[in-house]
C-alpha positions in Angstrom: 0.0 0.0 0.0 1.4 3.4 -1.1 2.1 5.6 1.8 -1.0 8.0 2.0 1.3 10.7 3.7 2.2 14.3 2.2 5.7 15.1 3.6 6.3 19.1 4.1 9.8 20.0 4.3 11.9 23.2 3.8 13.7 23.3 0.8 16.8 25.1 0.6 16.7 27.8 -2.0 13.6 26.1 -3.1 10.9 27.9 -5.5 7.1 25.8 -6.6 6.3 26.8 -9.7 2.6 25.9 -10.2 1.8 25.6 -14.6 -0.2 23.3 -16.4 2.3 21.2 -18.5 1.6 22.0 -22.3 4.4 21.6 -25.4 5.8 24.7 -24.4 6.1 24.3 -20.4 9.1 23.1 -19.3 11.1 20.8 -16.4 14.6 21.0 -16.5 17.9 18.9 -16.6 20.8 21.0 -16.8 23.8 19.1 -18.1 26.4 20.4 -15.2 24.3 23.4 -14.1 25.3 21.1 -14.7 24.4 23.8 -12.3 22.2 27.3 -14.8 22.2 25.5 -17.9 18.9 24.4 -17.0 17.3 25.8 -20.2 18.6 23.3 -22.3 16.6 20.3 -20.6 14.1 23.0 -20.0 12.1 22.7 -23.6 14.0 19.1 -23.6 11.0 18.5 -21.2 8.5 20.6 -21.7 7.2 18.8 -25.0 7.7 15.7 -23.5 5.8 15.7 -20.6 2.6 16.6 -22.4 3.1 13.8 -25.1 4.6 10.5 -23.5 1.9 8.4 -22.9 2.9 8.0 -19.8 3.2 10.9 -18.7 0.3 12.5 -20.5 -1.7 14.6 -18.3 1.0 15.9 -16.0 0.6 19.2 -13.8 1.9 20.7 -11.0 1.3 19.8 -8.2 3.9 22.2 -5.6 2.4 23.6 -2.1 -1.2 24.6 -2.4 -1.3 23.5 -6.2 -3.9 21.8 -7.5 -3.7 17.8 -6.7 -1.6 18.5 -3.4 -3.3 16.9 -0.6 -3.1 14.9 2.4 -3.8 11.8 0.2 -0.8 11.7 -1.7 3.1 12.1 -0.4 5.0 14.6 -2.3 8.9 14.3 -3.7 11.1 17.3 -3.5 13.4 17.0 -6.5 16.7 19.1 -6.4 17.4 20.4 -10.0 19.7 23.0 -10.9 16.9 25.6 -12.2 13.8 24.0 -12.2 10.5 23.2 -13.8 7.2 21.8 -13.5 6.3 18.1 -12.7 3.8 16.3 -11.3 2.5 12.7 -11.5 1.0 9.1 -10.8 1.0 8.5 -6.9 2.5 11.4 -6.3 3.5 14.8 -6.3 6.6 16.4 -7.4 7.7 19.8 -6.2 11.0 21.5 -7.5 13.5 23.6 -5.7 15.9 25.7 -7.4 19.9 24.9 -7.1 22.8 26.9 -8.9 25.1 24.2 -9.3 26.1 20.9 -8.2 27.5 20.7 -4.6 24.6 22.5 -2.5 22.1 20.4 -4.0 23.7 16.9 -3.0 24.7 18.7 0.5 20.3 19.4 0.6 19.9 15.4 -0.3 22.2 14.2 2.4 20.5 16.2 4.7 16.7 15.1 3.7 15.7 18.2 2.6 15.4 17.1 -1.1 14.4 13.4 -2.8 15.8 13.1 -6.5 18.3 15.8 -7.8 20.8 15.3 -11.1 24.4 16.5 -10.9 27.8 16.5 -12.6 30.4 14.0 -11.8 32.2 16.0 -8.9 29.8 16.9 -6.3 28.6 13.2 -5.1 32.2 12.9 -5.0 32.9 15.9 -3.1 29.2 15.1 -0.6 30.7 12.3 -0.1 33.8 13.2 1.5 31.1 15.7 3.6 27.6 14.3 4.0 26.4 10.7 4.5 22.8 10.5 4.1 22.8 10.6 0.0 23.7 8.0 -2.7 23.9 7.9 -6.4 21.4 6.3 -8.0 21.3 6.5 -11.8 23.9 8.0 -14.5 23.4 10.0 -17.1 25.6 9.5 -20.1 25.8 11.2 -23.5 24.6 9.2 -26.6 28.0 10.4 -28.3 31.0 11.0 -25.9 32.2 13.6 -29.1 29.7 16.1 -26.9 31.1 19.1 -24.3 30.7 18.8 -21.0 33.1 21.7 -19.6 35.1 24.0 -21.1 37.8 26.1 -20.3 37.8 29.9 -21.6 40.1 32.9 -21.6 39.1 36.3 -22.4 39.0 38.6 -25.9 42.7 39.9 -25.8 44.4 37.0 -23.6 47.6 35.7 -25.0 46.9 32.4 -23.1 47.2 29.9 -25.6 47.9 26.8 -24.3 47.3 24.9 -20.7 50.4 25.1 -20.1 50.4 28.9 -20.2 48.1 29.0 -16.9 51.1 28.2 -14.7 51.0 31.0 -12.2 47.9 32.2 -13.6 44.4 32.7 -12.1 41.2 30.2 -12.8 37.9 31.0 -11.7 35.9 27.4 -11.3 32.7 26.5 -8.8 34.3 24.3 -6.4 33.0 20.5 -6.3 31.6 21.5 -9.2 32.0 18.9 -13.0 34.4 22.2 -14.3 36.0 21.6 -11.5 36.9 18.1 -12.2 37.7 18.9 -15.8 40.6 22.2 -15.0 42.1 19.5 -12.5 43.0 16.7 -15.2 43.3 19.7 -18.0 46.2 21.3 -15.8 47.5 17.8 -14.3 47.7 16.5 -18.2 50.7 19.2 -18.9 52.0 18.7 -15.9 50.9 21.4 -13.6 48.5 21.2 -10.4 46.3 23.4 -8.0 50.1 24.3 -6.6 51.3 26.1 -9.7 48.0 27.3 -11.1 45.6 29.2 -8.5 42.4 28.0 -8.9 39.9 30.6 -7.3 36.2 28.7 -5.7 33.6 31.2 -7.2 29.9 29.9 -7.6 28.5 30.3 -11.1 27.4 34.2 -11.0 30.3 35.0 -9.2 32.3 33.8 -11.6 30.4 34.9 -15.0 30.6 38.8 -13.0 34.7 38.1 -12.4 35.3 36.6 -15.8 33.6 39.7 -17.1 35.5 42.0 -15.4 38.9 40.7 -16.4 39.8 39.7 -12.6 40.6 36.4 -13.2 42.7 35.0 -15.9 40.5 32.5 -17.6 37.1 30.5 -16.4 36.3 26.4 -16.4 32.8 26.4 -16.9 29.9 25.4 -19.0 27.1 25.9 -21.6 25.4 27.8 -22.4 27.4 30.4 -20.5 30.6 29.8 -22.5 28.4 29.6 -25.3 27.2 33.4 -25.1 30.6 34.7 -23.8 32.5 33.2 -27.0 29.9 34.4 -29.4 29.2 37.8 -27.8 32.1 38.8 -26.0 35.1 37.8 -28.1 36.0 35.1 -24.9 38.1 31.9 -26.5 37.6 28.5 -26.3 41.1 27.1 -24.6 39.8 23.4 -23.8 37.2 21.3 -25.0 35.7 18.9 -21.8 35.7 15.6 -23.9 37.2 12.2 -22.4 39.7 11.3 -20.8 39.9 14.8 -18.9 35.9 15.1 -18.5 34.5 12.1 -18.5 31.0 14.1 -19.3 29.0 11.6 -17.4 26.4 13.3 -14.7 24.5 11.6 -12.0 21.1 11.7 -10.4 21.1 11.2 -6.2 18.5 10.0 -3.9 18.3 11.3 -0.2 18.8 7.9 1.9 15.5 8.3 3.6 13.9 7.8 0.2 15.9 4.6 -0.4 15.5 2.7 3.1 11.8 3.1 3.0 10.1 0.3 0.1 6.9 2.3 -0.5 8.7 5.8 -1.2 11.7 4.0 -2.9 9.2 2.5 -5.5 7.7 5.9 -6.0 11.1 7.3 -6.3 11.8 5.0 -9.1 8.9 5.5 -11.6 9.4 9.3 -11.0 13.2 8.6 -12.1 11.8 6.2 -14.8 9.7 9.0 -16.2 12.1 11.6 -16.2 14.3 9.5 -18.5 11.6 9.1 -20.9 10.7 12.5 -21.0 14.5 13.5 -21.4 14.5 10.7 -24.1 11.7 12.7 -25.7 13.3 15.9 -25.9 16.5 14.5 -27.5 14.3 12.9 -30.4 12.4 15.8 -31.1 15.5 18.6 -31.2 14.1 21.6 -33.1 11.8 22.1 -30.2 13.9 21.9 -27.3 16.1 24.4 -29.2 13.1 26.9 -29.6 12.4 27.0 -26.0 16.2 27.3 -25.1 16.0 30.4 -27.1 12.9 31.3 -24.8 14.1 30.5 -21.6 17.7 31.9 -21.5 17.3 34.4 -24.2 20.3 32.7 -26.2 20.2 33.5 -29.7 19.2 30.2 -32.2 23.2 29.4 -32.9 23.9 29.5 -29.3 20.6 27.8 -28.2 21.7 25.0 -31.2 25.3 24.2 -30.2 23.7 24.3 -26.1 21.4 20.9 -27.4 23.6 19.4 -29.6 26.3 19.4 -26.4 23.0 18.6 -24.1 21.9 14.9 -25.0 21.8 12.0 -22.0 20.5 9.1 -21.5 19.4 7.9 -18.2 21.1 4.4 -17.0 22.2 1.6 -14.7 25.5 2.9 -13.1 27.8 0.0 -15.0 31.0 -1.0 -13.3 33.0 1.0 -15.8 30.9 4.4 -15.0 32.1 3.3 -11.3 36.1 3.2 -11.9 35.8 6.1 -14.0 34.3 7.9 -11.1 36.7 6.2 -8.7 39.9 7.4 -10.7 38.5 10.8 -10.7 37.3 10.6 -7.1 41.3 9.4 -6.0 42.6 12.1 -8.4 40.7 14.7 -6.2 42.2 13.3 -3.0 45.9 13.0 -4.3 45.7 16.8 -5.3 44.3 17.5 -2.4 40.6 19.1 -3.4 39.1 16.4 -0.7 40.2 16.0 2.7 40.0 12.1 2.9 39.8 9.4 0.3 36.5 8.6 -1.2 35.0 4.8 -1.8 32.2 5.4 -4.9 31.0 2.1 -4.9 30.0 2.7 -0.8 27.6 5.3 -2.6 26.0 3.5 -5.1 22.6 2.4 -5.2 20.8 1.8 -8.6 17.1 2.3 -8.9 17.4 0.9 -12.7 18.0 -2.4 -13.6 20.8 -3.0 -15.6 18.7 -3.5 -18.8 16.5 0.0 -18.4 16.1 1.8 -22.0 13.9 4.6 -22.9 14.1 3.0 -26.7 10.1 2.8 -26.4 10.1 7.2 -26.1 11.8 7.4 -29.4 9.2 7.5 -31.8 7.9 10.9 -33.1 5.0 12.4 -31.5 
């Protein structure tokens, strides 16, 4: 029997947005901002949720919204920017996270349910706050996407990595850039020692990068995006594998994940997230409309932000779990984490290792 309970907790940074989901409303996944690259997965969704048969229907269904009510528990799903969702057994309410790191602290502490992230931050939570654990990955269709990117400004004679010894790196700490300018400046030989890298959350750093007060940014779309087409800015390094693996992550507060009844909820709400992301990545020319609508990117930006923005939800494979434990030791061993992290103590997979959305991808 489904637990008839509505749980009410306090969200940190957390804004309900109440809409009726149409073609044109919109729940995001940001790859990285992957921590405010929301807007990408942002029309990615919002066509999707109103088409998938499964998901047909769909509102909101926040605090006070319509459908809200004492006979149906509620999930509070972390995304970095956020959208509208609602469904089944359930409702879904969505708080709003700037990056990476603060939302997995909010999971460990049971303040959110289901939240999506880069490849640093569980990695980084984990040397931090228990309480959390990785539950699905997100991989890119085609590892020839961006992740991360590393940028100097109009005028810099920076031209290789090897030219930021002694120089000045803005990145969002426990952030997937972060991961990426750590194996970028390792891979010529250099290290947070002989490069400074400066913590700066994502507006921070935009304003500094702007400003000239730091030497060059590691960051992502569809910021970089904007700041190489508009502001002359240059693209140093490309976030591909090896140095950024470009695999992201979906955590699950361990509350969730202990209890059966909320733990199967949790899973068709993960299961229908994927299908609705799997939507948006068939059906291209609308999620790029409603990037342009939602971050005010002009159609070349809002084109090169999708065609760097497609995932696939998963089963966390063995492989995905070295890769994240080689990244996870290189963090300790250059001294970004104060003790040594075990990834597979943090795994828990919702999906079985067969789960496809293959079913989402005919047209609509």
């Amino acid at each position: 029997m489904i637990q008839q309970t509505v749980i009410q907790q306090t969200v940190i940074q957390q804004t309900v947005i109440d809409k009726t989901v149409t073609q044109k409303t919109a729940n995001t996944r940001t790859v990285k901002a992957k921590e405010a690259t929301a807007a990408r997965a942002i029309a990615r969704l919002g066509a999707a949720l109103a088409l998938i048969g499964g998901l047909a229907g769909l509102g909101v269904a926040g605090a006070g919204a319509a459908g809200a009510g004492a006979s149906r528990p509620t999930f509070v799903v972390g995304q970095q920017q956020s959208g509208a969702l609602n469904g089944a057994a359930y409702n879904v309410k969505f708080a709003y996270f700037p990056y990476g790191p603060p939302l997995v602290q909010a999971a460990a502490a049971g303040q959110i349910d289901l939240g999506d992230v880069g490849d640093v931050p569980p990695i980084n939570g984990a040397g931090k706050d228990p309480g959390f654990k990785v539950i699905a990955a997100e991989v890119p269709p085609s590892f020839k996407q961006v992740g991360d990117y590393i940028i100097v400004p109009k005028g810099s004679k920076i031209e290789t990595l090897a030219e930021l010894r002694g120089k000045t790196v803005g990145v969002p700490e426990g952030s997937s850039a972060n991961g990426f300018l750590l194996n970028a400046v390792r891979s010529v030989g250099l290290s947070p020692t002989t490069v400074k890298f400066v913590n700066l959350a994502p507006a921070a750093l935009q304003a500094a990068f702007a400003s000239g007060d730091i030497d060059a940014a590691a960051f992502w779309n569809p910021q970089v995006t904007l700041d190489v087409e508009n502001d002359g800015a240059r693209i140093l390094a490309l976030g591909r594998p090896p140095l950024d693996p470009d695999v992201s992550f979906y955590v699950g507060a361990d509350k969730d994940l202990t209890n059966p009844a909320r733990r199967a909820m949790l899973t068709d709400l993960l299961e229908r997230l994927a299908r609705a992301y799997q939507w948006g990545d068939n059906h291209p020319a609308i999620w790029t409309q409603d990037v342009e609508k939602e971050t005010g990117a002009d159609a070349k930006s809002a084109a090169i932000d999708v065609a760097n923005g497609k995932i696939l939800v998963r089963y966390i494979t063995p492989s995905i779990v070295s890769a994240e434990q080689t990244l996870a030791n290189t963090f300790y061993q250059a001294r970004q984490i104060t003790k040594p992290v075990a990834v597979s103590s943090i795994i828990d997979n919702l999906l079985p290792a067969d789960f496809t959305t293959a079913s989402s991808a005919q047209s609509n």
